[in-house]
C-alpha positions as a Markdown table, in Angstrom:
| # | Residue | x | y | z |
|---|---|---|---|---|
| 1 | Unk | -43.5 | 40.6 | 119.8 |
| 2 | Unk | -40.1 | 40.8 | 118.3 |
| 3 | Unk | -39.6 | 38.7 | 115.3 |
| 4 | Unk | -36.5 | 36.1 | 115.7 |
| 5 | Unk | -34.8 | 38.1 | 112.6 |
| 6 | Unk | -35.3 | 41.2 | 114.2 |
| 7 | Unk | -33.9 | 39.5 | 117.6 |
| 8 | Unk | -30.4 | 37.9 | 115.7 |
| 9 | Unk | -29.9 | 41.4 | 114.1 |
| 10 | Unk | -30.3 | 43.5 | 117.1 |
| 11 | Unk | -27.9 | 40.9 | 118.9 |
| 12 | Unk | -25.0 | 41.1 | 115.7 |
| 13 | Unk | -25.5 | 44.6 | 116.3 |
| 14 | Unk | -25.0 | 44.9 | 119.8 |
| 15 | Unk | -22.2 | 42.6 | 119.8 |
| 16 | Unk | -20.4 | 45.0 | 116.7 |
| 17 | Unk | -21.0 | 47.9 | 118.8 |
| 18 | Unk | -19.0 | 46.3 | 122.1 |
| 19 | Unk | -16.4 | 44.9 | 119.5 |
| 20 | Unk | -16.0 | 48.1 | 118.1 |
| 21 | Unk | -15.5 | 50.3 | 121.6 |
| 22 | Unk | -13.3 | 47.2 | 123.0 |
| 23 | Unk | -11.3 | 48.5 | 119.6 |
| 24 | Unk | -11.8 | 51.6 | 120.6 |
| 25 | Unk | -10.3 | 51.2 | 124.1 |
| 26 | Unk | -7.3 | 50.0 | 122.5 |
| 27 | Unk | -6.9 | 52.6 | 119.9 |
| 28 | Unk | -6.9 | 55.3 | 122.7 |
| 29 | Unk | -4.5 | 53.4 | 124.9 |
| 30 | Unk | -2.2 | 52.9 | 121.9 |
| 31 | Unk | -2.7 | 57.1 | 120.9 |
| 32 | Unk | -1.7 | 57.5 | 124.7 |
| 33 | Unk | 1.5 | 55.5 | 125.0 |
| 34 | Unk | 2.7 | 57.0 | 120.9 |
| 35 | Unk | 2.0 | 60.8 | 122.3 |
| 36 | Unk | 4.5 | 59.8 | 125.2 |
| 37 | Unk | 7.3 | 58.6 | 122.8 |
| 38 | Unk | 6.9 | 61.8 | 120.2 |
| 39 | Unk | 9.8 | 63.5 | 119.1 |
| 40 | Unk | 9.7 | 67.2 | 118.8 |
| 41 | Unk | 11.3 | 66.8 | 115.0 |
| 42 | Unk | 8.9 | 64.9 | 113.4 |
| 43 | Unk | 6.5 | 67.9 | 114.0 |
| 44 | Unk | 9.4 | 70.2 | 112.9 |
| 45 | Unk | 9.7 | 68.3 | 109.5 |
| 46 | Unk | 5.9 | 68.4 | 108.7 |
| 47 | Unk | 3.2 | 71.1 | 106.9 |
| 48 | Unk | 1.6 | 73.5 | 109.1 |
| 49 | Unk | -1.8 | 71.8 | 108.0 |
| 50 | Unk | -0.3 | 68.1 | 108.5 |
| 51 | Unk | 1.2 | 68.7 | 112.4 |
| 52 | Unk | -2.3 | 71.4 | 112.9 |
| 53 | Unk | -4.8 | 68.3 | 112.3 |
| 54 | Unk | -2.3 | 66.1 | 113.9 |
| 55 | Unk | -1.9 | 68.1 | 117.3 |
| 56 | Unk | -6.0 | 69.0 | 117.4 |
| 57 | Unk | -6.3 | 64.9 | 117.3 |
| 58 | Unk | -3.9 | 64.0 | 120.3 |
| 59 | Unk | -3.5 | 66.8 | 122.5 |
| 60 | Unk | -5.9 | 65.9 | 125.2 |
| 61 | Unk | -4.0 | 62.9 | 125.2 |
| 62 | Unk | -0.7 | 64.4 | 126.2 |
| 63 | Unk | -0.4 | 64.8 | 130.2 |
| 64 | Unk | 3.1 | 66.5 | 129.3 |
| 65 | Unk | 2.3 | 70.3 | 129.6 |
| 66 | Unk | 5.8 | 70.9 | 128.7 |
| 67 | Unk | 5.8 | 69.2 | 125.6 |
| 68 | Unk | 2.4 | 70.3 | 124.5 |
| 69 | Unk | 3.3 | 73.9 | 125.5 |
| 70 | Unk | 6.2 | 73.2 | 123.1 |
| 71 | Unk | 3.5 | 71.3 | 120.1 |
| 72 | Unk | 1.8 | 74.3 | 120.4 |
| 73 | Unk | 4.3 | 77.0 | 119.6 |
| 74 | Unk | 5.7 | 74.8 | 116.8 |
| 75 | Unk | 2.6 | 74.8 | 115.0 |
| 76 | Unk | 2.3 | 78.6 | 115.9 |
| 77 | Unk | 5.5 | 79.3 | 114.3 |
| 78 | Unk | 4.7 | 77.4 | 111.5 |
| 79 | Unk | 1.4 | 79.4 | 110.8 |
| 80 | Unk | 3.1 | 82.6 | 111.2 |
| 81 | Unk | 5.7 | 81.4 | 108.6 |
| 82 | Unk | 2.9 | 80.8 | 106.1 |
| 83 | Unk | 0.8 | 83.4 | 107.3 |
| 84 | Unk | 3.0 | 86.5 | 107.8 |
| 85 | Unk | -0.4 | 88.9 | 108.4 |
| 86 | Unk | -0.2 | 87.1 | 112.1 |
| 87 | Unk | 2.7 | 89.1 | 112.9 |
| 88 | Unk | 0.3 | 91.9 | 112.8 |
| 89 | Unk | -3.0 | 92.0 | 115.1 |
| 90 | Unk | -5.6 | 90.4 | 112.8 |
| 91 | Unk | -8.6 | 90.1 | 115.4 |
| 92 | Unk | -8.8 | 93.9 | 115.4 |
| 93 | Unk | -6.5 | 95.2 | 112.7 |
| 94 | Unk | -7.1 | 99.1 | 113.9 |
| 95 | Unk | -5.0 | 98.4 | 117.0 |
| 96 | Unk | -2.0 | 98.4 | 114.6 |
| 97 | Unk | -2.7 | 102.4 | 114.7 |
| 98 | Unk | -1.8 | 102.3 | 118.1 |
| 99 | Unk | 1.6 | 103.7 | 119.4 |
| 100 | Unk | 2.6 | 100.6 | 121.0 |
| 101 | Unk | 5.2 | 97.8 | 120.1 |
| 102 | Unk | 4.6 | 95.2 | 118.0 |
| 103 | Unk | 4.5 | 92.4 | 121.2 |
| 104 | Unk | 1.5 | 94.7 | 122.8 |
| 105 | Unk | -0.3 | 95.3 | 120.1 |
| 106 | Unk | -0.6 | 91.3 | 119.5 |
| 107 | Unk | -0.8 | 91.0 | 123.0 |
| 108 | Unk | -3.9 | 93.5 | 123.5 |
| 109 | Unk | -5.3 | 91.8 | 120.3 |
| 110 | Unk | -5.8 | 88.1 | 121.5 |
| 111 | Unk | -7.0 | 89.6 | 124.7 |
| 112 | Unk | -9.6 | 91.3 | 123.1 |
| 113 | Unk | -10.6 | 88.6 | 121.0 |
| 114 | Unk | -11.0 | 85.9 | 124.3 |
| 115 | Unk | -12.7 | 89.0 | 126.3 |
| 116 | Unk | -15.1 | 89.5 | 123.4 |
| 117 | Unk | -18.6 | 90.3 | 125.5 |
| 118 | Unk | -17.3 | 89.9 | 128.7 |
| 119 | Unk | -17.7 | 93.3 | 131.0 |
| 120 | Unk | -14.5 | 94.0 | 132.7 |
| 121 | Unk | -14.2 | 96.4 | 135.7 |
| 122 | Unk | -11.2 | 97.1 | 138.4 |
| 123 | Unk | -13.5 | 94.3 | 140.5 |
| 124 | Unk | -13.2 | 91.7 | 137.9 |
| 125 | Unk | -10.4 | 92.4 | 136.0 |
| 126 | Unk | -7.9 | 90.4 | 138.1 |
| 127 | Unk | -10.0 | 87.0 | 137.1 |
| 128 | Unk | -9.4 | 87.1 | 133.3 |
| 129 | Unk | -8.1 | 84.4 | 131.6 |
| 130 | Unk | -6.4 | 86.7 | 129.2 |
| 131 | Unk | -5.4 | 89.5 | 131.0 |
| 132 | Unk | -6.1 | 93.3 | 130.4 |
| 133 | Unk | -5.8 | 96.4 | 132.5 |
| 134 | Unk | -7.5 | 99.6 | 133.1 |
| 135 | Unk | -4.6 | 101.2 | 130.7 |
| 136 | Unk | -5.4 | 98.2 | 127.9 |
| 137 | Unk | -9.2 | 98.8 | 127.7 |
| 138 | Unk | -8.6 | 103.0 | 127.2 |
| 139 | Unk | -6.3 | 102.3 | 124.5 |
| 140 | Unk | -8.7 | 99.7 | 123.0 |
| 141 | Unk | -11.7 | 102.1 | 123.6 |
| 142 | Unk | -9.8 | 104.9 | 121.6 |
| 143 | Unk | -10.1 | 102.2 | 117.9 |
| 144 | Unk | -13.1 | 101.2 | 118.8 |
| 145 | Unk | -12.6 | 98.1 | 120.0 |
| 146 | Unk | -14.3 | 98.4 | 123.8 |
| 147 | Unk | -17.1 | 100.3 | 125.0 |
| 148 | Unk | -17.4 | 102.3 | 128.2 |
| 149 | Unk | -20.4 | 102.2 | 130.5 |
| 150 | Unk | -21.3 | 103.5 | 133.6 |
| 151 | Unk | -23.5 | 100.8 | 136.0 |
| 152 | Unk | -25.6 | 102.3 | 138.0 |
| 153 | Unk | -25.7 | 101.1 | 141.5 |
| 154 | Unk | -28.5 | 100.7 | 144.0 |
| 155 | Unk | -27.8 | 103.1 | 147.1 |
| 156 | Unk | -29.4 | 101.0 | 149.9 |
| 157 | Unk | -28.4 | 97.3 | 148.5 |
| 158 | Unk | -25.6 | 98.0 | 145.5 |
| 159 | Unk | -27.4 | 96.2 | 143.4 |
| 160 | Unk | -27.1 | 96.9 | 139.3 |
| 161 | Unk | -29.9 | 99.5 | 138.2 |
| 162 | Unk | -28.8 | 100.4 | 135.0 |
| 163 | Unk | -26.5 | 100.1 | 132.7 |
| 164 | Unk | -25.9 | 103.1 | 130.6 |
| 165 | Unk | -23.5 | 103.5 | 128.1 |
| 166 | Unk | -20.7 | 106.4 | 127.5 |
| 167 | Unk | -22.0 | 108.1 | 124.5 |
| 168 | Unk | -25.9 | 107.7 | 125.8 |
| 169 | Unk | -24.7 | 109.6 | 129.5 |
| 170 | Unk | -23.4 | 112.4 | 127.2 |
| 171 | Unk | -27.1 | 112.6 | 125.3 |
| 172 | Unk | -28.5 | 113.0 | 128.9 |
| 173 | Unk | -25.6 | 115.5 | 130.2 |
| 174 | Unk | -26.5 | 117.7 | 126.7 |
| 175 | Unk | -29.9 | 117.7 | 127.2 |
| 176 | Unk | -29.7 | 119.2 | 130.8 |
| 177 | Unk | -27.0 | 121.4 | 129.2 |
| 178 | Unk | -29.6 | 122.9 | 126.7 |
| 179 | Unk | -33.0 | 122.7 | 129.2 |
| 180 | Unk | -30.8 | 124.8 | 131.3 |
| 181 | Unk | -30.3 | 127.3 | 128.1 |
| 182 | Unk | -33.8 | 126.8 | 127.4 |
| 183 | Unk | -34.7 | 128.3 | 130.7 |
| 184 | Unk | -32.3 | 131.3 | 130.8 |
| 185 | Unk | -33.9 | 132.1 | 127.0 |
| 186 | Unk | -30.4 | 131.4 | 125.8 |
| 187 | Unk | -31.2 | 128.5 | 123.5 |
| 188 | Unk | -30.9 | 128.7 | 119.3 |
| 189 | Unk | -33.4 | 127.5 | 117.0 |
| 190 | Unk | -31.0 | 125.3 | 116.2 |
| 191 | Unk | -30.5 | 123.9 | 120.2 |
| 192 | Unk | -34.2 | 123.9 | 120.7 |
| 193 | Unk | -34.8 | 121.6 | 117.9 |
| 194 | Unk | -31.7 | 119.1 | 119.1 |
| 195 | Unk | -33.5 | 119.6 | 123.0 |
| 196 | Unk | -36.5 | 118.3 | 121.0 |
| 197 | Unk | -35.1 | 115.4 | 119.6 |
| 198 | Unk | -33.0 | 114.5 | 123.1 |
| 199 | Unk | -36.8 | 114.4 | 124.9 |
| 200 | Unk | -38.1 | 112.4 | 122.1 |
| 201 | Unk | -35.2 | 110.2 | 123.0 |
| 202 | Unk | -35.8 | 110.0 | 126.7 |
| 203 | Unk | -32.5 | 111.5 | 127.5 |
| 204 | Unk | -34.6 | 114.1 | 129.9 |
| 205 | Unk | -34.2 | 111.7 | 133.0 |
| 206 | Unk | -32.0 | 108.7 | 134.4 |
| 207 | Unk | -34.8 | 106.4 | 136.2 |
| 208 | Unk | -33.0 | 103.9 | 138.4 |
| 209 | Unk | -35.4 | 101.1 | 139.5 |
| 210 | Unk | -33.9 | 98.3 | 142.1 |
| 211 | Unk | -35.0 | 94.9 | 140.7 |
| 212 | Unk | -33.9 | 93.3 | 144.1 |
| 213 | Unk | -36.3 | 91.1 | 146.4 |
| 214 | Unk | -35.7 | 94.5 | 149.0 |
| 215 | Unk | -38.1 | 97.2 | 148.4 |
| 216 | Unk | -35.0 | 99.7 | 147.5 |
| 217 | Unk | -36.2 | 103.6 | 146.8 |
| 218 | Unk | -36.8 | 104.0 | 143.2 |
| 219 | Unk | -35.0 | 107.3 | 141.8 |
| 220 | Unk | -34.8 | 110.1 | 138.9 |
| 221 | Unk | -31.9 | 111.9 | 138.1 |
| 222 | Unk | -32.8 | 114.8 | 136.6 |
| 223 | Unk | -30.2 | 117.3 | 136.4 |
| 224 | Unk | -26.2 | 117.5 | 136.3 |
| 225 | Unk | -25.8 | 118.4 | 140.1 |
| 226 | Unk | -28.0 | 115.3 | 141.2 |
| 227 | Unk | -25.9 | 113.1 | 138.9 |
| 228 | Unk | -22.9 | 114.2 | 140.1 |
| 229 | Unk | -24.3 | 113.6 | 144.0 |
| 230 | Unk | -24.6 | 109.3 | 142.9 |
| 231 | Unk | -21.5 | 109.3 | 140.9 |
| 232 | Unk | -20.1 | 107.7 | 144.0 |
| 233 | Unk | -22.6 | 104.8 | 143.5 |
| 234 | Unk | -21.6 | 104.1 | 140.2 |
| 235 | Unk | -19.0 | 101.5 | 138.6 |
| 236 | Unk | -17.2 | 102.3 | 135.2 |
| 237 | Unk | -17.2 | 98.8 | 133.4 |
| 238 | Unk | -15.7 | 98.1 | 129.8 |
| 239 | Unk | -17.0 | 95.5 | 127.6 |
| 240 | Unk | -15.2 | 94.3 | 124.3 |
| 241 | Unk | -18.0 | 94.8 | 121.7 |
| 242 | Unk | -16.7 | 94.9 | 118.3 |
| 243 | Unk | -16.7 | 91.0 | 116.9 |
| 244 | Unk | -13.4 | 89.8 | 116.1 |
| 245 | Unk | -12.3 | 88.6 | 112.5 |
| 246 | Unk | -12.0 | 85.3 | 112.6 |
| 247 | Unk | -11.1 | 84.6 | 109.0 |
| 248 | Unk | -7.2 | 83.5 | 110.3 |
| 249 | Unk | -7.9 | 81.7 | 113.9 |
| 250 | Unk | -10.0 | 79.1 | 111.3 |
| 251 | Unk | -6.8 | 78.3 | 109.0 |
């Protein structure tokens, strides 16, 4: 049984709580109807850090996209101006190596950073939020930035096998390179102990195993020629999988 206390101080503190989101409601309609009588200049006039909080406060509340299009790259230019490292790509500074201009290299470096994880193939790649083409990802995959990988595709359904990546494909190509060496007795000491190591490794095979409800043929590739033959069944993907540096997208 609820003591009458306990009763009177439950009902204050119900009646706070509707008082308080009634306040609320009010707040919020007042935020809205302010947003929609901003002036551009007051954010001009500001610190970056004063118009930054500011605009991460009211911006779902502006229906304007011009204007918060506009907010944005205000506060942008304003970080910029106190940060001059921005005009440089920061998420992945080894893409300032590349021969590109200064526009593409910031251009390929916030791509990278809001593609971090995400596979990317010629079937996908039309769907990204921040664009990137086939081009993009090979310069990217020359600093490090993305990965190459070969998916492996079932022959009777096209379902995903495998995924294996670019360097780990070359382990398997070397070791057929030096079994076939082996077997014409034209191997080193030196080969047969890096054959050794490859086996140890498992890069002697490529076992594709269909993990779809169809009972798909299960295969081994053993050999250059046959992997050649299902080269056809297999889709080159790119994932970004360095982690971006943060350190300025938190200021």
């Amino acid at each position: 049984m609820i003591k009458i206390s306990t009763f009177n101080d439950l009902l204050l503190t119900v009646q706070a709580k509707i008082k308080t989101e009634e306040e609320l409601k009010d707040i919020t309609s007042k935020i809205k109807s302010q947003v929609n009588e901003l002036e551009l200049s007051s954010f001009e006039t500001c610190t970056y850090e004063a118009s930054r909080d500011l605009f991460e406060q009211i911006q779902y509340y502006i229906d304007d996209k011009e204007l918060l299009n506009k907010l944005s790259e205000i506060i942008e230019t304003k970080k910029i101006k106190k940060y001059p490292e921005l005009l440089k790509p920061t998420y992945y500074p080894e893409i300032d190596s590349l021969n590109i201009s200064d526009s593409e290299k910031l251009r390929l470096d916030k791509a990278a950073r809001w593609n971090f994880r995400n596979y990317v193939s010629k079937n996908n790649i039309e769907k990204l939020s921040y664009p990137l083409s086939i081009n993009d990802l090979k310069l990217l995959k020359r600093v490090g930035v993305v990965e190459k990988k070969y998916d492996f595709r079932c022959k009777e359904c096209g379902s995903s096998c495998t995924v294996i990546s670019e360097s780990d494909l070359e382990r398997h190509k070397r070791f057929w390179e030096l079994q076939k060496l082996e077997k014409e007795n034209k191997i080193t000491n030196e080969q047969l102990d890096e054959l050794d190591q490859l086996d140890k490794n498992g890069f002697y095979e490529i076992y594709l195993y269909c993990d779809n409800d169809r009972e798909c043929s299960e295969i081994e590739i053993v050999n250059k020629k046959e992997l050649d033959e299902y080269m056809n069944n297999v889709e080159i993907i790119y994932k970004v999988a360095k982690s971006p540096d943060l350190k300025y997208e938190k200021l």
